[in-house]
C-alpha positions, -999 to 999 in steps of 0.1 A, spaced: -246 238 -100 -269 216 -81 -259 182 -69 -287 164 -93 -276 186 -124 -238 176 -113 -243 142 -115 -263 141 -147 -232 158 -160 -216 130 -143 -236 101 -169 -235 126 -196 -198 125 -195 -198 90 -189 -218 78 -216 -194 99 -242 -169 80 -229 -188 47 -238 -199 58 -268 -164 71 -279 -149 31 -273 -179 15 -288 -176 37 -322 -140 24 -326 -150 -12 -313 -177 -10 -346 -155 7 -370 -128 -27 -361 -162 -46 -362 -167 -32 -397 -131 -35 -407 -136 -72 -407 -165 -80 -422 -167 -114 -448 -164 -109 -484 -201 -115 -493 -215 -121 -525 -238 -93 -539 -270 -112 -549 -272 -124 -511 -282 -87 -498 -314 -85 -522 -328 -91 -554 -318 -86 -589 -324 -56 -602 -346 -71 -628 -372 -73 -600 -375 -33 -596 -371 -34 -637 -401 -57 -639 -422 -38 -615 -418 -4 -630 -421 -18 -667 -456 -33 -651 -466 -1 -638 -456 19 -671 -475 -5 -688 -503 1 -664 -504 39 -672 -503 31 -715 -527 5 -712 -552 16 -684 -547 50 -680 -578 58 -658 -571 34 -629 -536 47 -624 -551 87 -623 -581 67 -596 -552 60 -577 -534 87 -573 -561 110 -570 -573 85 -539 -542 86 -522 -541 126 -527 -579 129 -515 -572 106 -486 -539 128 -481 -552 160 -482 -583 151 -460 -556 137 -433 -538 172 -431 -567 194 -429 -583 175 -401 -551 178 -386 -551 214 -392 -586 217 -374 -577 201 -347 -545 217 -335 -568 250 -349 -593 248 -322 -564 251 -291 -565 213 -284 -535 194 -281 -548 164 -296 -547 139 -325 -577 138 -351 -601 108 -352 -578 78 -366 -594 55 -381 -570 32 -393 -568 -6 -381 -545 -14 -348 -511 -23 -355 -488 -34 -322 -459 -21 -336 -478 13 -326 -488 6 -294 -474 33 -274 -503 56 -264 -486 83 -282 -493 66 -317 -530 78 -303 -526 111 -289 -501 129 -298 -512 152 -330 -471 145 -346 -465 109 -341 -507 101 -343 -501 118 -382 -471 107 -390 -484 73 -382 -516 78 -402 -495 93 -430 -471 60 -433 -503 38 -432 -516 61 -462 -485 55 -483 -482 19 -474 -520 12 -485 -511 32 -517 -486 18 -526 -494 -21 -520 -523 -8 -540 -506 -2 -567 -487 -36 -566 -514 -54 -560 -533 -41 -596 -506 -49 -618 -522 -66 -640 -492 -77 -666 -471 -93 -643 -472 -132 -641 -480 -151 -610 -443 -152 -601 -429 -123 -606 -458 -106 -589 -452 -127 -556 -418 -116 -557 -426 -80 -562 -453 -78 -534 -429 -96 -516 -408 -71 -514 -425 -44 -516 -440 -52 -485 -404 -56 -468 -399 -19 -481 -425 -7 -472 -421 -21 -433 -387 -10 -434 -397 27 -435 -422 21 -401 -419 51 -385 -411 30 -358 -377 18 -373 -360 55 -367 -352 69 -336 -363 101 -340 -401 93 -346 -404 64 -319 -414 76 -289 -409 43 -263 -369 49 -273 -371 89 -272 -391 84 -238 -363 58 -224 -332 81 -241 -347 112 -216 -356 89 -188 -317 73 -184 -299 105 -195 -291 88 -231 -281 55 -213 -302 36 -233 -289 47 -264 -259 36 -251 -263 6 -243 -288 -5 -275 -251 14 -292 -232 -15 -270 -261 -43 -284 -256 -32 -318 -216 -34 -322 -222 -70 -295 -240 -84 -329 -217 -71 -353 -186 -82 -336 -203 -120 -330 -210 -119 -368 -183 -112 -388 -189 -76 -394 -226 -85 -407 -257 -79 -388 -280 -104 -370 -299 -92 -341 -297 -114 -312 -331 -128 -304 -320 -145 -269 -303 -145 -236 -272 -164 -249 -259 -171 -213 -298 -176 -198 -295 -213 -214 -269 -244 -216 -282 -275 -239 -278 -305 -215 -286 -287 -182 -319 -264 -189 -329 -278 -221 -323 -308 -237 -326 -330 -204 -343 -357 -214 -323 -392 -206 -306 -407 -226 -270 -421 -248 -254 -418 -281 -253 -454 -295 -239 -446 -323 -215 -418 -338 -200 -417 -376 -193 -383 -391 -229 -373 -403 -247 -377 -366 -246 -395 -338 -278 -416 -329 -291 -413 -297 -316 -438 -279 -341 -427 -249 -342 -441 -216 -376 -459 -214 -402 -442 -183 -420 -474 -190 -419 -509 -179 -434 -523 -214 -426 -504 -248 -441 -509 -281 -423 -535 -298 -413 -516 -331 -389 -487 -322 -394 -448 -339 -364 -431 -353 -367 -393 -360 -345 -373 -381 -349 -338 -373 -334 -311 -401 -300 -306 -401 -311 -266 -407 -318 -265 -372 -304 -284 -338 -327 -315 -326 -333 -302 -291 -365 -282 -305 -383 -315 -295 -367 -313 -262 -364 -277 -252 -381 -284 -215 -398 -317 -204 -434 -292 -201 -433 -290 -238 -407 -320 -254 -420 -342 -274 -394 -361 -273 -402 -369 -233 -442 -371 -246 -435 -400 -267 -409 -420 -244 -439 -415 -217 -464 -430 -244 -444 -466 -241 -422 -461 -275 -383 -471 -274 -371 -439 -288 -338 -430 -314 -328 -395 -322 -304 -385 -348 -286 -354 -339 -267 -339 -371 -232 -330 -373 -229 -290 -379 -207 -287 -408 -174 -269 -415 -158 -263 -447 -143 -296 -447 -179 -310 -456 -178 -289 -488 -183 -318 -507 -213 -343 -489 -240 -344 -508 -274 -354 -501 -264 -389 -508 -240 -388 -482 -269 -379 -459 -291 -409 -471 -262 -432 -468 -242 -423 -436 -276 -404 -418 -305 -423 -429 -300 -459 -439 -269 -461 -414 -295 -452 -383 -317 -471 -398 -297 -501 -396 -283 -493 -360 -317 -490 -349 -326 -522 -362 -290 -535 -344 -294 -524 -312 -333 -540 -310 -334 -568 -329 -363 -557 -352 -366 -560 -386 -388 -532 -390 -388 -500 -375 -409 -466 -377 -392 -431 -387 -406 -399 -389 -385 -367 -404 -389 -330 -398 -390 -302 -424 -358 -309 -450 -354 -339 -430 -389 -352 -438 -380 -343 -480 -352 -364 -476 -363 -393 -456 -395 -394 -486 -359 -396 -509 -345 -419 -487 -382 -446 -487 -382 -446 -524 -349 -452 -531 -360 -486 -505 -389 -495 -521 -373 -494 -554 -347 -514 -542 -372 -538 -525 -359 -532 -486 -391 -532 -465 -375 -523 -430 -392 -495 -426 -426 -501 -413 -447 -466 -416 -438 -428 -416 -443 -395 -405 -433 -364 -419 -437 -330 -404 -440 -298 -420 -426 -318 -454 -427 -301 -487 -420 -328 -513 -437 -312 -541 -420 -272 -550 -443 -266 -580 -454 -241 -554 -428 -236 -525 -452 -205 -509 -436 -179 -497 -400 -189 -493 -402 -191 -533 -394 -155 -532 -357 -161 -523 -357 -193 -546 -353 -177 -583 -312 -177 -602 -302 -145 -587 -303 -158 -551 -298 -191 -552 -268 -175 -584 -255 -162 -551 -255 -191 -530 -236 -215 -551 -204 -189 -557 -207 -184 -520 -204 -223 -510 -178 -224 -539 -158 -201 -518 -165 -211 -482 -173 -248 -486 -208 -243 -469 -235 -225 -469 -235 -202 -437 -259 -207 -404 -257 -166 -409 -271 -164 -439 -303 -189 -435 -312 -173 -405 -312 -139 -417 -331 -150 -450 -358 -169 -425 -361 -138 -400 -372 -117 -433 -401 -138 -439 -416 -127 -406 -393 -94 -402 -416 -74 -383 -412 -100 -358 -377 -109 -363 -356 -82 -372 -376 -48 -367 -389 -52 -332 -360 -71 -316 -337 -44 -332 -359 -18 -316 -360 -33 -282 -321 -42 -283 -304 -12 -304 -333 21 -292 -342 12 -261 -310 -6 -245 -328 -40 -239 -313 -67 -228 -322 -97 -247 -352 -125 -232 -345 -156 -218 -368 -172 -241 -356 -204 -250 -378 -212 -283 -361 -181 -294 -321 -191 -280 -328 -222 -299 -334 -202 -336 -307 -185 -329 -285 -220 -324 -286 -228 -365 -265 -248 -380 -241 -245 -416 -250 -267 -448 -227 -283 -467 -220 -268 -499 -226 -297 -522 -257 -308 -508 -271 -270 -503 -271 -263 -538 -286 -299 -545 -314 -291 -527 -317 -259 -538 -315 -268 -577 -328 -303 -579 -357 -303 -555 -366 -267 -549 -360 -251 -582 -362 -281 -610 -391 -300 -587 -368 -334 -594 -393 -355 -565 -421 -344 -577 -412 -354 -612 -394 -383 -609 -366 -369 -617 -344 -363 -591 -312 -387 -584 -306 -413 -552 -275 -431 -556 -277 -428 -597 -308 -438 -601 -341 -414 -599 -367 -418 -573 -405 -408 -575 -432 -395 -550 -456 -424 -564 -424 -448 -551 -433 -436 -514 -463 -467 -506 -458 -475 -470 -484 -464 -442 -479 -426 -437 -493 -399 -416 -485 -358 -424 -487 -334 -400 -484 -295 -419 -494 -261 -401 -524 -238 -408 -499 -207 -412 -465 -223 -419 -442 -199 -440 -412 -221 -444 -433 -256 -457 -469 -243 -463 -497 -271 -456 -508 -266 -492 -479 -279 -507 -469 -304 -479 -508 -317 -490 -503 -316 -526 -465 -343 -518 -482 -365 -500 -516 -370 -523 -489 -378 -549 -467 -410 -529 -476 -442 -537 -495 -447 -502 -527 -466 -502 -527 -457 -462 -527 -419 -460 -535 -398 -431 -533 -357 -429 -535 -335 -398 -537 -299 -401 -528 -280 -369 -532 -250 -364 -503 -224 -360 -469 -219 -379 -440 -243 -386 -425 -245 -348 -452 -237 -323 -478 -260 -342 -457 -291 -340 -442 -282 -307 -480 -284 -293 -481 -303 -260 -514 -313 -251 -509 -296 -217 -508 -263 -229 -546 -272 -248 -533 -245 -270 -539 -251 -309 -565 -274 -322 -564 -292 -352 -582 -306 -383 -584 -345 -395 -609 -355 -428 -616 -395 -436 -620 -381 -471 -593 -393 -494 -559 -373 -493 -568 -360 -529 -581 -331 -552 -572 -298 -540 -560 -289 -502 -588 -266 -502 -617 -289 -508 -601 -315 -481 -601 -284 -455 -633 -279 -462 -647 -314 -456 -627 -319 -425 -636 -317 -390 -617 -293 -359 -609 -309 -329 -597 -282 -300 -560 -295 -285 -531 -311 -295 -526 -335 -322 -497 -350 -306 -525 -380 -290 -541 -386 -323 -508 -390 -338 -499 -412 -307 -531 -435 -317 -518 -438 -347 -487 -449 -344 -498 -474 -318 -514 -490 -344 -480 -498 -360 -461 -506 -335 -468 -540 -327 -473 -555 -290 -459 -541 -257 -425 -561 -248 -399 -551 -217 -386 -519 -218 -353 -512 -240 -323 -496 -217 -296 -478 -236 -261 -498 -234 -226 -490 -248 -233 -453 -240 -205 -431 -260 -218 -399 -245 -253 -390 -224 -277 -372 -243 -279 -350 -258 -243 -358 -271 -215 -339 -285 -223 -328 -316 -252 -308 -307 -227 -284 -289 -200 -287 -310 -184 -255 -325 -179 -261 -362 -135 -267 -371 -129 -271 -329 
């Protein structure tokens, strides 16, 4: 034996070895996994019930367009094999002509060239065009139920990517022969990683956990908590100016998420952009929940998170009006949280901002999916049992709205091909979630998402009920082009509804992080603005407003200039209880 083929033996041997301890690290993985309820790993069945009675129906009632169909897809079939035939017929070692549209999740040059992975990946495009086809001409299912069913017919149907299997990818077959099998290994080592740091469940790690530390690469803006209670603590910015605007900004980012997505590096914070632009800055950062918050409610939220900031805010400066903007759920309840003032005659608050708000659910796009009984069923006997309502189980219903991106491809990289995770801290920080409490998770789930309460007036601050047309201070939205957790539609449709005689809407471009998190350095993602009236239907608005190229984040500035009163001396934090970013950003739920 040669010494090359004895030291492949050498890593062949090895790498048993490995995998040997990792199978028995995943079976005690496995051994130990939560008690889940059912309805959170997929729909009722009366999804698949609906979709097959739809397609029955179909056949009774429209016979012809179902045999079209089918004899498409077999034409289209047929066609695919025999022109595969032909080819590898004439001697050549070559795929036929493809004419199917580019997909990067088949970018390897062997999805081109190769005559077996070029048809199999031609075939799978076949039967996913067939069978969202079929889906898609439904014609007796209502509007809901047929989201729901494309829905997820579309997350089968990416499931089944050729690319998702081992044995038909060829970037993880290439790497297993180039390392000896070491990159099976090690993507076997990634895999039982995740499954040991979740409970026995699986969550792909997105991120280099150890690449990042809040407070010392991100999150580094100055600053002090001011104030702490058991919902946040309140921090206040260190001014970079000599003269601030005299009415200070409080934001209250979602409690879904951490804060420090406004303040992931000072090239891209906005929470650095807007202390630069002369405003005296407050921050709540949210508590992260443990089951001893089972029972805080959304009131608790308003009282102890909202109107308690508010008031320290107003403390600390001496002003009797201040500016607040929220973020996402946080924007939804600080709407809550202005009507319940105005109602109650309390003018503190001097204008708003909301970003990426949904206040009206009539539609909630396409997070509605996983907003019908059965799911949200689920939730509420979960939180009944654990007190909240797991960081795992939001961020794994999230990563299936954009799965391809989320789950499938960072799977592939870290579990088939042995990859080591990016240092990519937009991606470290989705993995940093937080838990809900139970109480207020199925609140918000029930009374705003499912029963619309805002919207209708009906839902409940402090006993009394609070409505959108309540909302009738100065207020600027900002919603994303191709949001898929808050889409612009609906954020539109909330705010033409509040009481507001002083309306303004942005449109930015991109999704729900990167088009709020749009420095204008970058000169990345434009925007649109109308000066028609925030009214009639989204689509008509877009259409009469103008694109600007760049960020919004100046406009918005502009803006908020405008009511924020005269410069005065610059605001220093005092009675610091901790430098930003604080504790509770860090802090590891029950320690």
């Amino acid at each position: 034996m040669t010494d090359d083929a004895e030291a492949r033996l050498a890593r062949l041997n090895a790498n048993l070895a490995r995998v040997e301890e990792l199978s028995k690290r995943l079976t005690a993985a496995l051994a130990h996994r939560r008690p889940v309820d059912p309805a959170l790993h997929g729909p009722a069945p009366d999804v698949y019930m609906k979709a097959a009675a739809a397609y029955l129906a179909e056949m009774m009632s429209n016979p012809a367009k179902v045999v079209e169909h089918q004899i498409n897809y077999w034409g289209k079939t047929l066609k695919h094999y025999v022109e595969a035939q032909q080819t590898l017929a004439k001697g050549e070692f070559k795929a036929p002509p493809d004419p199917n549209p580019k997909d990067r999740r088949f970018s390897n040059p062997l999805w081109e060239t190769h005559p077996f992975f070029n048809y199999l990946k031609q075939q799978y495009q076949l039967n996913a065009e067939a069978i969202s086809t079929a889906v898609g001409d439904m014609d007796s299912l209502d509007p809901a139920d047929r989201k729901r069913v494309e829905y997820f017919t579309r997350q089968i149907v990416d499931m089944f990517s050729p690319t998702n299997f081992l044995g038909t990818n060829p970037d993880a077959l290439e790497k297993a022969v180039e390392t000896d099998g070491a990159s099976l290994v090690q993507g076997l080592e990634n895999l039982v990683r995740d499954i040991e740091a979740n409970q026995g469940d699986l969550l792909v790690t997105l991120a280099d956990r150890e690449a990042f530390k809040v407070g010392e690469n991100l999150a580094t803006t100055p600053g002090a908590v001011v104030y702490r209670n058991r919902m946040m603590e309140l921090i206040q910015y260190e001014p970079t100016t000599e003269k601030v605007h005299k009415t200070p900004l409080v934001i209250f980012p979602p409690w879904i998420n951490k804060f420090y997505i406004m303040d992931l590096k000072p090239a891209n914070s906005l929470i650095k952009w807007i202390v630069d632009q002369g405003f005296t800055l407050f921050v709540v950062s949210w508590v992260n929940p443990d089951a001893s918050y089972a029972g805080t409610a959304m009131d608790d939220y308003i009282r102890d998170g909202y109107l308690r900031a508010m008031a320290e805010v107003r403390r600390i400066t001496g002003e009797k009006q201040i500016n607040a903007t929220g973020y996402c759920i946080a924007g939804t309840t600080l709407g809550l949280t202005l009507a319940h003032l105005q109602k109650a005659g309390d003018h503190s608050v001097k204008s708003a901002t909301f970003f990426t708000t949904l206040t009206d659910f009539s539609d909630p796009g396409e997070v509605g999916v996983f907003l019908n009984d059965d799911f949200v069923d689920g939730i509420e006997r979960q939180t009944e049992r654990d007190g909240i309502l797991s960081r795992f189980f939001m961020s794994r219903t999230f990563s299936f709205l954009r799965s391809n991106d989320l789950i499938y491809t960072p799977a592939i990289k870290s579990y088939m091909l042995g990859e080591a995770p990016p240092a990519f801290d937009l991606l470290y920080w989705n993995g940093d979630s937080t838990n809900l409490p139970a109480t207020m998770a199925v609140e918000y789930l029930r009374g705003l998402c499912q029963q619309d309460g805002f919207a209708k007036g009906e839902f409940q601050v402090f006993g009394s009920p609070v409505d959108l047309a309540d909302v009738k201070l100065p207020l600027c939205a900002v919603a994303c082009e191709t949001d898929h957790i808050a889409h612009w539609r609906g954020s539109f449709n909330g705010v033409k509804q509040m009481g507001s005689k002083d309306k303004t809407f942005i449109l930015s471009q991109s999704g729900h992080i990167a088009g709020i998190i749009n420095p204008p350095s970058k000169d990345k993602y434009g925007h649109y603005t109308s000066d028609a009236p925030v009214a009639g239907a989204p689509e008509d608005w877009l259409k009469s407003a103008t694109f600007h190229k760049g960020s919004w984040w100046p406009r918005w500035g502009e803006w908020l200039k405008a009511r924020s009163g005269p410069l005065v001396k610059a605001r220093i934090p005092v009675d610091s209880l901790a430098a930003a970013p604080g504790t509770y950003v860090t802090a590891t739920p029950g320690a």
